[in-house]
C-alpha positions as protocol buffer text, in pm:
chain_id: "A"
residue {
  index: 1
  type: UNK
  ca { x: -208 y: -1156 z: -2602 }
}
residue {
  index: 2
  type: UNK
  ca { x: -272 y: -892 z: -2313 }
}
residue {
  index: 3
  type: UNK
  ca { x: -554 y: -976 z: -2084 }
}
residue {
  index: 4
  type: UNK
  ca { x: -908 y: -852 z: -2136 }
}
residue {
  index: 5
  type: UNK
  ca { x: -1177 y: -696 z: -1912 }
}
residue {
  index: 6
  type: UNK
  ca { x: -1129 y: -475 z: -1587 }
}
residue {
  index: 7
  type: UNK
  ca { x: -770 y: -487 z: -1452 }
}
residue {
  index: 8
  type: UNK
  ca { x: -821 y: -334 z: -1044 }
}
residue {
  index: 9
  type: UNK
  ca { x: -657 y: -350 z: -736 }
}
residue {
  index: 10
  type: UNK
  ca { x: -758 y: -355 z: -397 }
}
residue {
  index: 11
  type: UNK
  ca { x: -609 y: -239 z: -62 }
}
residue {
  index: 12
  type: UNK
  ca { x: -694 y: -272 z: 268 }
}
residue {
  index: 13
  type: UNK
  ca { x: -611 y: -61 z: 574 }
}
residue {
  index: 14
  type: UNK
  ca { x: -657 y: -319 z: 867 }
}
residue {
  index: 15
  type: UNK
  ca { x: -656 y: -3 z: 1121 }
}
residue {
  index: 16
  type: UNK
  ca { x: -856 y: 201 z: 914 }
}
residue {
  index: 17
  type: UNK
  ca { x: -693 y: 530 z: 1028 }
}
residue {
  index: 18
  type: UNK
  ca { x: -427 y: 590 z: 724 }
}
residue {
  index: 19
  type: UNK
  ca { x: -445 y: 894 z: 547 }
}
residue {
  index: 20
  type: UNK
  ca { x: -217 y: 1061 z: 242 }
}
residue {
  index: 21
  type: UNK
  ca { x: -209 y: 904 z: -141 }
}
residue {
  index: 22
  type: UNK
  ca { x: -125 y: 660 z: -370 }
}
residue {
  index: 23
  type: UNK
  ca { x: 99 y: 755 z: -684 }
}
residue {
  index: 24
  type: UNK
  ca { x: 119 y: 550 z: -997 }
}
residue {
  index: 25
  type: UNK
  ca { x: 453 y: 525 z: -1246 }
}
residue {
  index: 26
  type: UNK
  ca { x: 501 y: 291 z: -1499 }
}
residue {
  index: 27
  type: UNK
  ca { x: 797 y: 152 z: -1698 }
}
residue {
  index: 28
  type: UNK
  ca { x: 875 y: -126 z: -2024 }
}
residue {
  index: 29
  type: UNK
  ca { x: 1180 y: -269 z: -1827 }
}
residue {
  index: 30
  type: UNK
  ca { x: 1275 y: -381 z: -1490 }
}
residue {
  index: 31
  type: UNK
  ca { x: 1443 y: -67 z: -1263 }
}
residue {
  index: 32
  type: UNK
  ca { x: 1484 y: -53 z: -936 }
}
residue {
  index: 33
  type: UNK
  ca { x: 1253 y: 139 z: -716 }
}
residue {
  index: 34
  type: UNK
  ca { x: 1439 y: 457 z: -698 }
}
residue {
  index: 35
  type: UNK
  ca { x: 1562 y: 481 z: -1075 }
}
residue {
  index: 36
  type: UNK
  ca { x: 1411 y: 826 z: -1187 }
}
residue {
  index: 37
  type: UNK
  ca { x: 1345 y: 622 z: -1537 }
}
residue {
  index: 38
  type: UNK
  ca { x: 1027 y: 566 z: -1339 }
}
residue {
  index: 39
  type: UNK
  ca { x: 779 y: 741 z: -1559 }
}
residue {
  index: 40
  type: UNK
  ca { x: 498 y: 870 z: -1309 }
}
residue {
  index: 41
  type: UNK
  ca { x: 121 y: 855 z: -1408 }
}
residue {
  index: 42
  type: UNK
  ca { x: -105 y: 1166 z: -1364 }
}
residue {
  index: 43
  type: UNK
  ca { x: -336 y: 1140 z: -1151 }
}
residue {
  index: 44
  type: UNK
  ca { x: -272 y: 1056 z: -765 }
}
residue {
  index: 45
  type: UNK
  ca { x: -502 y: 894 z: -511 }
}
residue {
  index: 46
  type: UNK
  ca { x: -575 y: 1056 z: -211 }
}
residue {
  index: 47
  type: UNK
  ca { x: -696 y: 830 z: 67 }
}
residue {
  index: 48
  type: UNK
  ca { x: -848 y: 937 z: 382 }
}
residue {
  index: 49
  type: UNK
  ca { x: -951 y: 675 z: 714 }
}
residue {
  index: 50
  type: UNK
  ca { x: -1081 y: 415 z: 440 }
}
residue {
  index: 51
  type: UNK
  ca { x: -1067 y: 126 z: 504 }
}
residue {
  index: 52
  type: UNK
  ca { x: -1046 y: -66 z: 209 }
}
residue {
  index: 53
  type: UNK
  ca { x: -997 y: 116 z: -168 }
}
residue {
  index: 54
  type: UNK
  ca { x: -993 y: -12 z: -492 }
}
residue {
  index: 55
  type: UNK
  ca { x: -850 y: 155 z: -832 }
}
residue {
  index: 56
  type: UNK
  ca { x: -804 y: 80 z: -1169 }
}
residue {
  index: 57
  type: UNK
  ca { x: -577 y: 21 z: -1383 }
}
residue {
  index: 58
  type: UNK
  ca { x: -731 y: 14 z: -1736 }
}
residue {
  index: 59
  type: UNK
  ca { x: -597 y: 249 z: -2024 }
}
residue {
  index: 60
  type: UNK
  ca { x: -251 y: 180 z: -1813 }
}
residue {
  index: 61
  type: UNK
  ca { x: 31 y: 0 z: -2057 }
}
residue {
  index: 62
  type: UNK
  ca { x: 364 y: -92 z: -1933 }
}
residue {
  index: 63
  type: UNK
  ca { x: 516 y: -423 z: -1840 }
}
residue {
  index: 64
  type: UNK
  ca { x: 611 y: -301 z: -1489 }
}
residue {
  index: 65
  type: UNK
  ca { x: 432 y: -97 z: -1259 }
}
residue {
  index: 66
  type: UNK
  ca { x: 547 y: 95 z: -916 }
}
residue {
  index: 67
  type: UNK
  ca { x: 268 y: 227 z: -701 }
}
residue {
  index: 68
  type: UNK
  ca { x: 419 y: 468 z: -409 }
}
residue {
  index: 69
  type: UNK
  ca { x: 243 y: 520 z: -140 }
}
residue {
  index: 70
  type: UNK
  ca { x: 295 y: 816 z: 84 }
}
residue {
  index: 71
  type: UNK
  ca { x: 159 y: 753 z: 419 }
}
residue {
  index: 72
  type: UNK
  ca { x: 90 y: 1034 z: 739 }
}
residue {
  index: 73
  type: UNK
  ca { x: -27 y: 1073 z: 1024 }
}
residue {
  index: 74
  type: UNK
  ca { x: -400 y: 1201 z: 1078 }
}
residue {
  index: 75
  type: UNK
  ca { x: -450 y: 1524 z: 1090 }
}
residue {
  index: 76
  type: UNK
  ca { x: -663 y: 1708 z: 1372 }
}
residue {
  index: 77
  type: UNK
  ca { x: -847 y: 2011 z: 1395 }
}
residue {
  index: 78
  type: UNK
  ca { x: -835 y: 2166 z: 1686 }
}
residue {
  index: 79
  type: UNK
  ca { x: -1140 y: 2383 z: 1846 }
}
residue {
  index: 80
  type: UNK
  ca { x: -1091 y: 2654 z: 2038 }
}
């Protein structure tokens, strides 16, 4: 039987200064990471300097799950 109630993760930034987003893609059988069988799940997660963020994954069915996380460098703007 699947599990019941709230199904979230948590990450945590130890440094706090991370910025870019978290994508989501699912699949019913193991592939490797860069297999474009990958099906990708709408809806990406733009972090900014937090340090800690949590998302769910309810309404999300598949047996394996990738999350990709695309990382840069903060972004300044400069006065003049």
């Amino acid at each position: 039987a699947p599990p019941s109630g709230n199904c979230s993760v948590t990450f945590i930034d130890e440094s706090g200064v991370a910025e870019g987003r978290l994508a989501i893609a699912v699949a019913d059988r193991k592939l490797p990471a860069d297999s474009p069988l990958w099906g990708d799940v709408e809806g990406a997660i733009p972090f900014h300097h937090k340090r800690r963020f949590t998302f769910s994954l309810v309404g999300i069915e598949a047996n394996y799950i990738r999350l990709i996380f695309e990382v840069g460098l903060p972004t300044r703007i400069a006065t003049r």
